[in-house]
C-alpha positions, 0 to 999 in steps of 0.5 A: 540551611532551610529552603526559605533562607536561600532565597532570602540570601540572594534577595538580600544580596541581589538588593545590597549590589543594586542599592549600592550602585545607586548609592555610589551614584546618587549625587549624578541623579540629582545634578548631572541627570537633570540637565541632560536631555531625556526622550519624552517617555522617560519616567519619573525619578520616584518610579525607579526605586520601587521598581528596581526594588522589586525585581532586585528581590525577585531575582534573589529569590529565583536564584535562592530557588535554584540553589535550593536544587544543590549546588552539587549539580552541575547545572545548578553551579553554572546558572549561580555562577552566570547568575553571579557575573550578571548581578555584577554588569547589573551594578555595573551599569550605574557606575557606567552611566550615573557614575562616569557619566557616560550614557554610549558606555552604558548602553554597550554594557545594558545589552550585554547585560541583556544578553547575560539575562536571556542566557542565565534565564534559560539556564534557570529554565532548565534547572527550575522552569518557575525560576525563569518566568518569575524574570519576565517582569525584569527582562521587560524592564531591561528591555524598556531601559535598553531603549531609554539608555540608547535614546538617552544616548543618542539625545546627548 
C-alpha cells in the first residue's frame, strides 16, 4: 500500500464515525437541542460541521502517518489501537448527548475522551512527533466542548 493511501483511509474512516454519529443524531439538533438552555458562549449550529470536519480529516491523517511507520512496531500497533478505542468515545458522545439526550452522560464521557486523546497523542509523540502537534487544533476544540457540554449540563 502507497504511503498517501494510509492516511487517506483513516481520514475516510475517522469522517464515516464522525459523520454517522451525527447522522444518527440529527433530528435532536433541530428539536431537542433548540429548546434547552445553552451558555451565552455557545456557537452557531453551521460552525459545528465544518469544524468537525476538519479535525475528523486531520486525525485520519496523522493516524495514516503512523501506520505508514509499520504496523509491526509495537509501538505503532498500541497507538492504532488506542487511536481506534478513541474515535469510537468520539462517536460515542453524539449518541450520549443528542441521542439520549443526556448532556451529564455526556459529559463523564467527553472527559474520558479527553483523556484517551492526551494518551493516544503522546503515544503518536513518540512514534511520529509531527503526528501529535497536527492534534492541537483538536485537543483545543474538546477542551472548548469539554467546558460547553459541562455548562450545557449544569444549565439543564
Amino acid at each position: 500500500m502507497t504511503p498517501i493511501l494510509r492516511p487517506l483511509i483513516c481520514a475516510l474512516i475517522c469522517l464515516i464515525i464522525g459523520g454517522g454519529s451525527g447522522f444518527l443524531t440529527s433530528d435532536s439538533i433541530s428539536t431537542w437541542y433548540v429548546d434547552i438552555q445553552k451558555p451565552f458562549f455557545n456557537p452557531p449550529n453551521w460552525v459545528f460541521s465544518p469544524v468537525w470536519t476538519t479535525l475528523y480529516t486531520i486525525m485520519g491523517i496523522s493516524a495514516g502517518l503512523i501506520w505508514n511507520t509499520g504496523v509491526k512496531n509495537k509501538k505503532t500497533k498500541k497507538a492504532l489501537w488506542f487511536f481506534a478505542i478513541h474515535i469510537l468515545l468520539n462517536g460515542l458522545w453524539s449518541l450520549l448527548f443528542f441521542g439520549l439526550k443526556n448532556p451529564e452522560l455526556a459529559f463523564i464521557e467527553i472527559i474520558l475522551l479527553m483523556a484517551s486523546i492526551i494518551y493516544y497523542t503522546q503515544l503518536f509523540y513518540n512514534i511520529r512527533p509531527l503526528t501529535a502537534w497536527l492534534q492541537i487544533p483538536y485537543i483545543f476544540w474538546v477542551s472548548f466542548a469539554t467546558i460547553l457540554n459541562g455548562s450545557i449540563a449544569w444549565l439543564n
